[in-house]
N, C-alpha and C positions, 0 to 999 in steps of 0.2 A: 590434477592440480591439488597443490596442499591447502588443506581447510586451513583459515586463518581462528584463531582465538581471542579471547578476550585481554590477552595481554600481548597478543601482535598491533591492537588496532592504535593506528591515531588519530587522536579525537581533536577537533576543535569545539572550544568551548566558549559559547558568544554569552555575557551576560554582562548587563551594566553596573550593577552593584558588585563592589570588590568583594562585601561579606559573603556573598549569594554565591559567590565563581571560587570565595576560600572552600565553602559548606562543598557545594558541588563534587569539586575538584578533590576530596577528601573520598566523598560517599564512591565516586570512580576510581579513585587510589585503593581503595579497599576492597573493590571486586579486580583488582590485581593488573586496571589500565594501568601501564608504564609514562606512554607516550599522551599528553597533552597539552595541549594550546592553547590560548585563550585572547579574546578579543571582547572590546566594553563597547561596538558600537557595529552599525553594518557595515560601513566602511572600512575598519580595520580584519573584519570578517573576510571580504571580499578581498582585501587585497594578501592578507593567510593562506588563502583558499588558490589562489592566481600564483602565489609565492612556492607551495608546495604541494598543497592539495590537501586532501582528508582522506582516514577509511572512514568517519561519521561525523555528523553535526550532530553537535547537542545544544538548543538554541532560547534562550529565553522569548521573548514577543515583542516585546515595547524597548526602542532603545531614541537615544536623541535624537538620531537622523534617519530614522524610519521605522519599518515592525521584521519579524521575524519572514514574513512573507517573502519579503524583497532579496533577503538571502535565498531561501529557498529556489524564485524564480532564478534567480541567477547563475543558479550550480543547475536545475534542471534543462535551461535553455543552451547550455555550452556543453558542446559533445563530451569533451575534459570531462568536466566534473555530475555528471546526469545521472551518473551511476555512484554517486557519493547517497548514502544513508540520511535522514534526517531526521532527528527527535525534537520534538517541540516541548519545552519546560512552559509550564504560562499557570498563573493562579485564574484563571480568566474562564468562564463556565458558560458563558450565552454562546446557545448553539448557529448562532448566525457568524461569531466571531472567528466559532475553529471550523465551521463547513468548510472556509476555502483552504486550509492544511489539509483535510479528510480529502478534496477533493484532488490535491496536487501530489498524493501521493506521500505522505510521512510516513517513515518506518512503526512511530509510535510517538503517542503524547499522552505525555506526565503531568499529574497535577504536581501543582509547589506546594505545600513540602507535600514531600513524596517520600512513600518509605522505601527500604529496599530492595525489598520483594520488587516494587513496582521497575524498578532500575535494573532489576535481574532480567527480567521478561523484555522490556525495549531492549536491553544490550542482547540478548539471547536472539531477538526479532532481528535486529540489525545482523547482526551474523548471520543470518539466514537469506538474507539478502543477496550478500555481499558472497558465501560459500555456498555452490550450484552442487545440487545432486539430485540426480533425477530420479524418476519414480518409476519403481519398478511393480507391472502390471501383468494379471494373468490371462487377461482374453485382449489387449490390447498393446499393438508397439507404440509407447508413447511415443516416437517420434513419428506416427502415423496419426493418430487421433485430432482429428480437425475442429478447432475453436471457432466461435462464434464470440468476440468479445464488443461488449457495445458501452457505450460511454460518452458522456457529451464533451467531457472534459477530455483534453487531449494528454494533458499530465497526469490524470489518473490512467488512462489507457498506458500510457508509457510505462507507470509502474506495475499495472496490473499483470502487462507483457513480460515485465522482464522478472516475475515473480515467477509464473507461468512457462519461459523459456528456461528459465534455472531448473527445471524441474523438468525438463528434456522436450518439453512440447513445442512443435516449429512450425506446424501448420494453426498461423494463427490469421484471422481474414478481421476486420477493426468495422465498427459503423457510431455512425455518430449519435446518435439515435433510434429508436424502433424503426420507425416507418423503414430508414434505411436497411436496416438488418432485415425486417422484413424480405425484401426487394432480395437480397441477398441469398436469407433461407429459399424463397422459391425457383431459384435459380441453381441453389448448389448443396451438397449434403454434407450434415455437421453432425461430431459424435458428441458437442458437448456446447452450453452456448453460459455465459457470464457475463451476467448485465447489471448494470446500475440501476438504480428504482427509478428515482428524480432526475426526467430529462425533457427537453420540447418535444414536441410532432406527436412524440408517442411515446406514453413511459414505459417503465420496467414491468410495471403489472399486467397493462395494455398488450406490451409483446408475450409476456408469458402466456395468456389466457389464449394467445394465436397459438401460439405452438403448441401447446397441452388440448387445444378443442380439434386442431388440427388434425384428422389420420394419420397425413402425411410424416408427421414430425412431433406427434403426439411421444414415441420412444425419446426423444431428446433430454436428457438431463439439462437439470436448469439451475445454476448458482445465482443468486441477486446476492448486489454487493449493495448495500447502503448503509449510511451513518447514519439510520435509526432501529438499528437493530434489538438497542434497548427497549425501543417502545413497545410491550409485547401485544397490547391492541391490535396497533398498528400492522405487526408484524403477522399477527393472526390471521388478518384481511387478507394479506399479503399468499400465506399459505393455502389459503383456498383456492388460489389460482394454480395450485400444481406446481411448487417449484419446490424443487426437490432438497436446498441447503440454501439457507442466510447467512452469510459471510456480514461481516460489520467490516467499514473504514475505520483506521489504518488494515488491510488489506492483509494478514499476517503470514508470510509462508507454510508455517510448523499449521496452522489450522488450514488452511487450502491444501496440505497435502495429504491431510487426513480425509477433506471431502472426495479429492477427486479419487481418491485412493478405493474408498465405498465405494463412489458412484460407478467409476469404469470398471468397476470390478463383478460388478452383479451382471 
């Protein structure tokens, strides 16, 4: 299949302010988008989207008839459009506000204003998405290497998979939580497991400290994915539990195919 480019994709462009969608609309003319669309509210989003489709959303947050979410769910819940990209534009910085975009899966999210470095890197991420090449391994067929991915969220599971399957891996087994994946590991063997921190029953640390104190499954590589990656405290604690790579949400292809690339390699 032919890799698509930065000047194949077409972008719908959701933002309420007409100056904001000229600005935009400019800084993506200029890394050489052809094709874009634009819509001032969710509803003319939604029915663009139903109309033709996208290769990417570029979304502002706040519009008059709802937030940037409601787009989101919308493309992700319809087999159609689940595999459309999503970039979230928002000046908005409380982390209670962007948890549930980290947690649904965004390709990438942009502060406003943003420069263009930053709009390189989300459109470079979006492509990586959207163009599947898989990873080629020396002690392992990736189409053999058996995932362990755990998540509570079912939308980040969705993206996390089909980040993971672009990159040729197909034995992939889903739990919702620790406790579950637990239940799982004792049952069956995994060469690789990819979990979220923040979840019920049992979290991400909770599960990692089983499998690293484990005999059993002490060999297991161990990615955690979470949206506090920045917090490097936090993340310190984190790595005392044996976990071999911190991946941060938005979820990025080009960085997960460098860890698994180390990890299954050694």
């Amino acid at each position: 299949m032919e890799h698509l480019s930065i000047s194949d994709l077409n972008i719908l462009l959701i933002e309420p302010s007409d100056t904001q969608r000229k600005i935009i609309s400019g800084m993506l003319t200029n890394e050489n988008v052809k094709q874009i669309d634009t819509a001032a509210n969710v509803s003319e989003a939604k029915s663009l989207v139903e109309l033709h489709g996208a290769d990417l959303i570029v979304s502002a947050m706040y519009f008059e008839d709802g937030t940037a979410i409601d787009v989101l769910k919308f493309t992700k819940e319809h087999d159609s459009f689940k595999h459309i990209p999503f970039m979230l534009v928002s000046s908005e910085s409380r982390t209670t506000k962007l948890e549930e975009f980290k947690q649904a899966g965004v390709a990438a999210i942009l502060p406003k204003p943003f420069e263009t470095l930053h709009l390189q890197r989300a459109l470079n991420a979006s492509l990586d998405l959207l163009n599947t090449d898989e990873l080629e391994l020396d002690l392992f067929d990736v189409h053999e290497v058996r995932v362990l991915l755990v998540d509570d969220s079912k939308l980040a599971r969705n993206h996390i998979r089909r980040v993971l399957e672009g990159m040729g891996l197909q034995k992939i087994k889903e739990a919702e939580n620790g406790a579950m994946a637990l239940t799982l590991i004792k049952d069956e063997a995994f060469d690789l497991v990819v979990t979220d921190y923040n979840m019920p029953e049992m979290d991400g640390r909770e599960l990692s400290e089983f499998i690293r104190f484990n005999p059993e499954t002490s060999h297991i590589p161990i990615i955690m994915v979470t949206s506090e990656a920045s917090n490097s405290l936090h993340m310190a604690n984190i790595q005392q539990t044996g976990v071999n790579a911190l991946c941060d949400k938005p979820f990025e292809p080009n960085e997960v195919r460098t860890m698994l690339a180390a990890l299954l390699s050694n």
